[in-house]
PDB file as gemmi writes it, atoms N, CA and C in Angstrom:
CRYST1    1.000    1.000    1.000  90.00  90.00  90.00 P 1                      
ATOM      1  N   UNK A   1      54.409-202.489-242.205  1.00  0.00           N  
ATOM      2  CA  UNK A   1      53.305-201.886-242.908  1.00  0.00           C  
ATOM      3  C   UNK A   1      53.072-200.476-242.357  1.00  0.00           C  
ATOM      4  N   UNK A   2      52.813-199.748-243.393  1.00  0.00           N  
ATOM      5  CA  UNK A   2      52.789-198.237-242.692  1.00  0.00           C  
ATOM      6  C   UNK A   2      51.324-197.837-242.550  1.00  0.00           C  
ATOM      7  N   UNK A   3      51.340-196.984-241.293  1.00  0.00           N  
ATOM      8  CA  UNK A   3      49.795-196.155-240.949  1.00  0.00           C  
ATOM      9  C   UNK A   3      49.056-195.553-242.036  1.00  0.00           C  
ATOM     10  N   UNK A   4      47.784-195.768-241.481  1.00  0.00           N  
ATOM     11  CA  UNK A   4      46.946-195.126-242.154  1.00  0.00           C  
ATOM     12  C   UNK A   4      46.834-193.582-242.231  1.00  0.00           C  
ATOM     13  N   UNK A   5      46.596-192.938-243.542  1.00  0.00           N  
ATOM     14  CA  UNK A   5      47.030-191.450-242.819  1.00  0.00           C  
ATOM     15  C   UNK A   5      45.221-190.612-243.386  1.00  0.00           C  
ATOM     16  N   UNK A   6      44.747-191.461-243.420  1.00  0.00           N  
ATOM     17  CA  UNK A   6      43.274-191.038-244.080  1.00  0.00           C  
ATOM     18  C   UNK A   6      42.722-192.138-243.045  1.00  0.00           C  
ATOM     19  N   UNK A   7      41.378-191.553-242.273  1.00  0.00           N  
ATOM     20  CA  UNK A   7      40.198-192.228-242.044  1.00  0.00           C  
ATOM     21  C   UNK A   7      38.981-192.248-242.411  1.00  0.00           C  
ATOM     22  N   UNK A   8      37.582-193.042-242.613  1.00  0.00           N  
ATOM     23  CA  UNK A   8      36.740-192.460-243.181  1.00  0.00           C  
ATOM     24  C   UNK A   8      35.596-192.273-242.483  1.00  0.00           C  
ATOM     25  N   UNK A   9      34.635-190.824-242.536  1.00  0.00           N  
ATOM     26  CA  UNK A   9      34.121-190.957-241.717  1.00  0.00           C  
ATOM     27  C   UNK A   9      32.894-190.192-242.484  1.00  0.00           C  
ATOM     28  N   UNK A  10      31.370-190.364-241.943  1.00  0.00           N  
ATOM     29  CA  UNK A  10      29.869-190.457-241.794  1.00  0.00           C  
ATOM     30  C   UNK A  10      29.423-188.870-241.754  1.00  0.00           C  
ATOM     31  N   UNK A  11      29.194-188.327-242.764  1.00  0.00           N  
ATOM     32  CA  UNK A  11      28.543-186.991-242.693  1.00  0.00           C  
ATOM     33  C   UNK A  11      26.935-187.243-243.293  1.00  0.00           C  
ATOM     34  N   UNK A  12      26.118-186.526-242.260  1.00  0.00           N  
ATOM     35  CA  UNK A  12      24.890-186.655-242.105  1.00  0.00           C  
ATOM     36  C   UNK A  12      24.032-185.139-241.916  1.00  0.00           C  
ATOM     37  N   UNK A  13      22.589-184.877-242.446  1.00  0.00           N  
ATOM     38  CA  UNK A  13      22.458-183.543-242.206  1.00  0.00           C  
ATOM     39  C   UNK A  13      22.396-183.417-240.924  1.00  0.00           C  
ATOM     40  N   UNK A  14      22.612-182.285-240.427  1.00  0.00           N  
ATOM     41  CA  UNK A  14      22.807-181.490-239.079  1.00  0.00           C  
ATOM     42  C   UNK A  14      21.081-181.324-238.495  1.00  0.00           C  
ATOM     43  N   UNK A  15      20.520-181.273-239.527  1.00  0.00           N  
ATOM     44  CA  UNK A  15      19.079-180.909-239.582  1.00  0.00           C  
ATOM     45  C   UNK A  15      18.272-182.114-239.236  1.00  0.00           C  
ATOM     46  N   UNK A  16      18.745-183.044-239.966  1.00  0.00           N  
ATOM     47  CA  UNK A  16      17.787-184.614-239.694  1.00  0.00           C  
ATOM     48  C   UNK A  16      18.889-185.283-239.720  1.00  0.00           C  
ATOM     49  N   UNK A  17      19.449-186.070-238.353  1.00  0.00           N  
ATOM     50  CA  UNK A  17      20.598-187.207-238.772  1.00  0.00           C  
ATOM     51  C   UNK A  17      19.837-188.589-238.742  1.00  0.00           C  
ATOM     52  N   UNK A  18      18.658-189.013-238.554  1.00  0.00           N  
ATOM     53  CA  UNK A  18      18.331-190.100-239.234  1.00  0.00           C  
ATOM     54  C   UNK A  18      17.809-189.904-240.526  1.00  0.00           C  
ATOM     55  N   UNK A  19      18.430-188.920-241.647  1.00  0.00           N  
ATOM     56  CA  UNK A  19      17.726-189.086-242.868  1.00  0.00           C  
ATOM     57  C   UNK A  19      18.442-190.753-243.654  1.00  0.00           C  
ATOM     58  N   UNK A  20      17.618-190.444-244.378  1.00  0.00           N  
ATOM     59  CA  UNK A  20      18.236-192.169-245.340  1.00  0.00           C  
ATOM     60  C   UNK A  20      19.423-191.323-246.280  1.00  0.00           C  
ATOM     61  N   UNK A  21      20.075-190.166-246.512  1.00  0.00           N  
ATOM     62  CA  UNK A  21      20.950-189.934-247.140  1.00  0.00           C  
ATOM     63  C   UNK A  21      22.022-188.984-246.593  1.00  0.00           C  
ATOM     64  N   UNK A  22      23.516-189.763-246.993  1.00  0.00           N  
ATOM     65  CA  UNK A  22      24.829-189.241-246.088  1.00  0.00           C  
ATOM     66  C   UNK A  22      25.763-189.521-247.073  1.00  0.00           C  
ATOM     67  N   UNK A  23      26.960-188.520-246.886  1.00  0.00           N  
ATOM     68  CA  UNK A  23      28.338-188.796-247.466  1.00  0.00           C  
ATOM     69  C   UNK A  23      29.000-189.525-246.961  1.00  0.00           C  
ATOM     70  N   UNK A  24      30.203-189.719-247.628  1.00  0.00           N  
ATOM     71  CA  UNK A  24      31.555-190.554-246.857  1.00  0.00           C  
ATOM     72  C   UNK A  24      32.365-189.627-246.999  1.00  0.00           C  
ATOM     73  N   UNK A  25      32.960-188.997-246.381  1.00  0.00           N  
ATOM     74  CA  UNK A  25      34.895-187.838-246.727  1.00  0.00           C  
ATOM     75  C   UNK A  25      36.105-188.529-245.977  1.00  0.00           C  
ATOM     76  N   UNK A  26      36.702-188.643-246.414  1.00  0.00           N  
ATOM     77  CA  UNK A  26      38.328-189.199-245.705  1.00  0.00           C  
ATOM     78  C   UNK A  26      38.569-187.635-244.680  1.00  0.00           C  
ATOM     79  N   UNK A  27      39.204-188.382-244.238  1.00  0.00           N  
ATOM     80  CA  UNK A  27      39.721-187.157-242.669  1.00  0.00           C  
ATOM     81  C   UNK A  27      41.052-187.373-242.112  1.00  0.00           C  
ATOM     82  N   UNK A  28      42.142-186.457-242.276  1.00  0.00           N  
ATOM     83  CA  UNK A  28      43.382-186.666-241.619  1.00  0.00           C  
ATOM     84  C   UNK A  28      43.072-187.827-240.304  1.00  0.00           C  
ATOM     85  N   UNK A  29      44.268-188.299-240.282  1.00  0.00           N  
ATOM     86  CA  UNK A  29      44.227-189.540-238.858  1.00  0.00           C  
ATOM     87  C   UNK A  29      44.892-189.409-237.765  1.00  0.00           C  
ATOM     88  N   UNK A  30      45.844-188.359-238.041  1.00  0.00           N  
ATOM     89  CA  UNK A  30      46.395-187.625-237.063  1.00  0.00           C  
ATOM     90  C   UNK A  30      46.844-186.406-237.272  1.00  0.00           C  
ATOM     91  N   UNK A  31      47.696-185.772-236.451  1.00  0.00           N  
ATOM     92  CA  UNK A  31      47.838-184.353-236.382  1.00  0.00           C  
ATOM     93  C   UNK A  31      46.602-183.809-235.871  1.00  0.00           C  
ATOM     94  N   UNK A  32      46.878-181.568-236.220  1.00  0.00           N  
ATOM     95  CA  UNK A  32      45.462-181.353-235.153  1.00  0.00           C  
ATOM     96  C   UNK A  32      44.278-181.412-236.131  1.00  0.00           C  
ATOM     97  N   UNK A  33      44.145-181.204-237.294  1.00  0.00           N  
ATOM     98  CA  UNK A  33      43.486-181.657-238.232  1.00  0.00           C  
ATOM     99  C   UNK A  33      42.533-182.655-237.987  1.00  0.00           C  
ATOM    100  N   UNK A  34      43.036-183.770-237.445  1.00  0.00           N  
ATOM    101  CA  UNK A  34      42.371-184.886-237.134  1.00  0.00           C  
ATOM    102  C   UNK A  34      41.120-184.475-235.553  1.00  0.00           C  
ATOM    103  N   UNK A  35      41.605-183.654-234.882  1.00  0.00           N  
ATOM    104  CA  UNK A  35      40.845-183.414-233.310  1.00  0.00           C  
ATOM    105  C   UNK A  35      39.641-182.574-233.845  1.00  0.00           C  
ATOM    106  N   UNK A  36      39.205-182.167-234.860  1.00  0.00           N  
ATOM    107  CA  UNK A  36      38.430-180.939-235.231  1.00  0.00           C  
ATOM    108  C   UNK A  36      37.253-181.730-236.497  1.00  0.00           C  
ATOM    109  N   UNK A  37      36.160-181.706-235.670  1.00  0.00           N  
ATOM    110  CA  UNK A  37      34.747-182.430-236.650  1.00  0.00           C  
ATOM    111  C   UNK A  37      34.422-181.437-237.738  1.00  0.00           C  
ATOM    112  N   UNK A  38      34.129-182.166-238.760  1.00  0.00           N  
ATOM    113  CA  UNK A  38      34.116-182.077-239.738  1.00  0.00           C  
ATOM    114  C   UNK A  38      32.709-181.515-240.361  1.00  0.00           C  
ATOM    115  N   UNK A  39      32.876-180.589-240.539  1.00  0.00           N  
ATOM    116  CA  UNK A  39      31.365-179.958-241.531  1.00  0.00           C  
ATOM    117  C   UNK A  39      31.544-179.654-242.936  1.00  0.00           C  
ATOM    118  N   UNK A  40      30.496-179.801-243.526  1.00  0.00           N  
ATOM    119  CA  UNK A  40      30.693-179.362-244.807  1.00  0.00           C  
ATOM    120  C   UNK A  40      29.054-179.191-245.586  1.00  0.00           C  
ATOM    121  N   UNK A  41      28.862-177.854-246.474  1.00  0.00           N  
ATOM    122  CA  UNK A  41      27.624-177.701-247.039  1.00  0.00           C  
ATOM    123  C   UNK A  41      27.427-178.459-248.484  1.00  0.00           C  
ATOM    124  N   UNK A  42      26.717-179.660-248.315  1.00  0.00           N  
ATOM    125  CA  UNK A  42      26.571-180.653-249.329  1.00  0.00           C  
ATOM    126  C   UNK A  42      25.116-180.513-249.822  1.00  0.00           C  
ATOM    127  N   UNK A  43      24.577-180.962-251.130  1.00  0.00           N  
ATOM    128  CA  UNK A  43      23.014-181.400-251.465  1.00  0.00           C  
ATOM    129  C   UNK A  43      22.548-182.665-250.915  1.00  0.00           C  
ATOM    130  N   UNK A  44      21.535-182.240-250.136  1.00  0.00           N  
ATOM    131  CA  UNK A  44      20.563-183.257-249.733  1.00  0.00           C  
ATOM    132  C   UNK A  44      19.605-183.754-250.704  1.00  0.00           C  
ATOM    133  N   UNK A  45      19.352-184.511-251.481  1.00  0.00           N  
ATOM    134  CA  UNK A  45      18.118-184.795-252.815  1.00  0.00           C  
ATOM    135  C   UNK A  45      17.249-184.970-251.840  1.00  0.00           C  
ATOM    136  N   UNK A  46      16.860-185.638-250.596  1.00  0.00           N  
ATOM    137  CA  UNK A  46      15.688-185.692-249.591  1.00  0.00           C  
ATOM    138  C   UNK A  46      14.567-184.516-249.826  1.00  0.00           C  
ATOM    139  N   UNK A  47      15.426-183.248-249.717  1.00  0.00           N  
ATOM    140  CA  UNK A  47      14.826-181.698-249.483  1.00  0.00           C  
ATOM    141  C   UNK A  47      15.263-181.062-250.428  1.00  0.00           C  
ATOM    142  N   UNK A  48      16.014-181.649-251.479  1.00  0.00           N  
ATOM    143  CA  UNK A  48      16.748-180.437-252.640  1.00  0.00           C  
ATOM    144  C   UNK A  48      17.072-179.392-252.105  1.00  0.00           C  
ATOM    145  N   UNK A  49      18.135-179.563-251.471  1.00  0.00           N  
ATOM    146  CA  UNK A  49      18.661-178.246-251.202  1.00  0.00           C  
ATOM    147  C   UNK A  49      20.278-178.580-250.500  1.00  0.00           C  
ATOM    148  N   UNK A  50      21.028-177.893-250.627  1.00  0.00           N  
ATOM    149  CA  UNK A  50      22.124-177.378-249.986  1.00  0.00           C  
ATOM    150  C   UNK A  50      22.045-177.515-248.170  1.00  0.00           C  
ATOM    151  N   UNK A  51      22.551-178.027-247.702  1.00  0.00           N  
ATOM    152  CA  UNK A  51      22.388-178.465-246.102  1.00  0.00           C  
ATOM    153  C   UNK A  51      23.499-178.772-245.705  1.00  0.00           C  
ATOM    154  N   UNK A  52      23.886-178.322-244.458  1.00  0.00           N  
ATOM    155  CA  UNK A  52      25.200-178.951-243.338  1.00  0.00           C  
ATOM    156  C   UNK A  52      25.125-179.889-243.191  1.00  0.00           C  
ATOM    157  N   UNK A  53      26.145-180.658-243.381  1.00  0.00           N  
ATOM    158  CA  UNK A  53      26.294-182.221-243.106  1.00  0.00           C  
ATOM    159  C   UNK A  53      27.219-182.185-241.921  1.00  0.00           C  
ATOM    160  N   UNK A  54      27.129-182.485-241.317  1.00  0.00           N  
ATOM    161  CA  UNK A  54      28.247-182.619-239.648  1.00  0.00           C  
ATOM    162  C   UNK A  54      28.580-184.457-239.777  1.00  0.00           C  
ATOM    163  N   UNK A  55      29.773-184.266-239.254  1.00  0.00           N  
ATOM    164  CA  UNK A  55      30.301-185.788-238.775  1.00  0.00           C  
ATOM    165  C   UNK A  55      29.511-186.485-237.840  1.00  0.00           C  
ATOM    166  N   UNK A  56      29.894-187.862-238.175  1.00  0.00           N  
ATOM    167  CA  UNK A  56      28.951-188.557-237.143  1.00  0.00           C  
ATOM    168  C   UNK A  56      29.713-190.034-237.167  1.00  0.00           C  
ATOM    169  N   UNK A  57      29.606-190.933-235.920  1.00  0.00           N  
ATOM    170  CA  UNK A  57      30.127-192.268-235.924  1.00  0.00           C  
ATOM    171  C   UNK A  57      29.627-192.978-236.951  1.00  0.00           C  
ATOM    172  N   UNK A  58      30.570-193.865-237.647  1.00  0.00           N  
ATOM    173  CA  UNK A  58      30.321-194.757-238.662  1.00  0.00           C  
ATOM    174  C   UNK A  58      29.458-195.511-237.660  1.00  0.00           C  
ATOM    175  N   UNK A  59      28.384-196.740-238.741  1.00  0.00           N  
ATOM    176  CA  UNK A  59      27.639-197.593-238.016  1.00  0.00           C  
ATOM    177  C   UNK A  59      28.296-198.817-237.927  1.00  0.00           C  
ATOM    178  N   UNK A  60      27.533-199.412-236.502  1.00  0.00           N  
ATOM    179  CA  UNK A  60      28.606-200.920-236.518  1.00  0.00           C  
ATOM    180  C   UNK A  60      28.636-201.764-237.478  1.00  0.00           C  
ATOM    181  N   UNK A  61      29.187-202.705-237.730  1.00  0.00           N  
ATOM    182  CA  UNK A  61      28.920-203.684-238.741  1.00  0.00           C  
ATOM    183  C   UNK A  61      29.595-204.952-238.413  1.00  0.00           C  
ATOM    184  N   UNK A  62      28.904-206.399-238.727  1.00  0.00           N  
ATOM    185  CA  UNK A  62      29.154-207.388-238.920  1.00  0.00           C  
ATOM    186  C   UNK A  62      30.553-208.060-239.741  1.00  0.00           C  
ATOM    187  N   UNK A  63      31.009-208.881-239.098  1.00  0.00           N  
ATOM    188  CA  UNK A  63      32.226-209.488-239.940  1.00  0.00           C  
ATOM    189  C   UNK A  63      32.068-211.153-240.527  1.00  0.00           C  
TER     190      UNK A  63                                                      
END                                                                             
Protein backbone atom coordinates (compact mmCIF):
# COMPACT_ATOMS: atom_id res chain seq x y z
CA UNK A 1 0.00 0.00 0.00
CA UNK A 2 1.46 3.27 -0.88
CA UNK A 3 2.05 6.54 1.44
CA UNK A 4 0.11 9.08 2.04
CA UNK A 5 1.26 12.11 0.18
CA UNK A 6 -1.47 14.67 1.55
CA UNK A 7 -2.13 15.26 5.33
CA UNK A 8 -4.89 17.11 6.83
CA UNK A 9 -4.56 19.71 8.93
CA UNK A 10 -6.65 22.52 11.39
CA UNK A 11 -6.51 26.19 10.34
CA UNK A 12 -7.87 28.48 12.93
CA UNK A 13 -7.88 32.42 13.25
CA UNK A 14 -4.53 33.66 14.40
CA UNK A 15 -6.61 36.28 16.20
CA UNK A 16 -8.98 33.97 18.31
CA UNK A 17 -7.95 30.18 18.12
CA UNK A 18 -10.74 29.12 20.31
CA UNK A 19 -13.27 30.58 17.85
CA UNK A 20 -16.14 27.95 16.99
CA UNK A 21 -15.04 28.40 13.22
CA UNK A 22 -11.92 26.70 11.22
CA UNK A 23 -10.88 25.20 7.89
CA UNK A 24 -9.49 21.89 6.92
CA UNK A 25 -6.45 22.23 3.88
CA UNK A 26 -4.48 19.09 2.90
CA UNK A 27 -0.64 19.75 3.33
CA UNK A 28 2.27 18.01 1.54
CA UNK A 29 3.49 14.95 3.94
CA UNK A 30 6.78 15.16 3.08
CA UNK A 31 9.46 16.98 1.42
CA UNK A 32 10.39 20.69 2.65
CA UNK A 33 6.97 21.80 1.92
CA UNK A 34 5.78 19.69 4.57
CA UNK A 35 8.40 21.46 7.59
CA UNK A 36 6.79 25.00 6.90
CA UNK A 37 3.16 25.97 8.82
CA UNK A 38 0.73 26.85 7.00
CA UNK A 39 -1.12 30.29 6.74
CA UNK A 40 -3.61 31.42 4.72
CA UNK A 41 -6.14 34.69 4.53
CA UNK A 42 -9.65 33.03 4.74
CA UNK A 43 -13.41 34.59 5.82
CA UNK A 44 -14.25 34.31 9.23
CA UNK A 45 -18.46 34.67 9.26
CA UNK A 46 -17.78 35.05 13.32
CA UNK A 47 -16.43 38.81 12.46
CA UNK A 48 -17.17 39.01 8.63
CA UNK A 49 -14.16 39.62 7.59
CA UNK A 50 -11.07 38.28 5.90
CA UNK A 51 -8.56 36.94 8.77
CA UNK A 52 -5.27 34.73 9.05
CA UNK A 53 -5.93 31.41 9.72
CA UNK A 54 -2.55 29.71 10.98
CA UNK A 55 -2.20 25.88 11.44
CA UNK A 56 -2.92 24.23 14.43
CA UNK A 57 -3.01 20.43 15.88
CA UNK A 58 -5.99 18.48 14.82
CA UNK A 59 -8.16 17.61 18.01
CA UNK A 60 -8.00 14.21 19.64
CA UNK A 61 -10.65 11.94 18.95
CA UNK A 62 -12.26 8.78 20.05
CA UNK A 63 -12.28 5.40 18.19
Amino acid sequence: MAKKTFIKVRMVPESKPDSPYFYYLKKPAGGEKAKIKLSARKYNPSTRKHELFIEKKLPPHSK
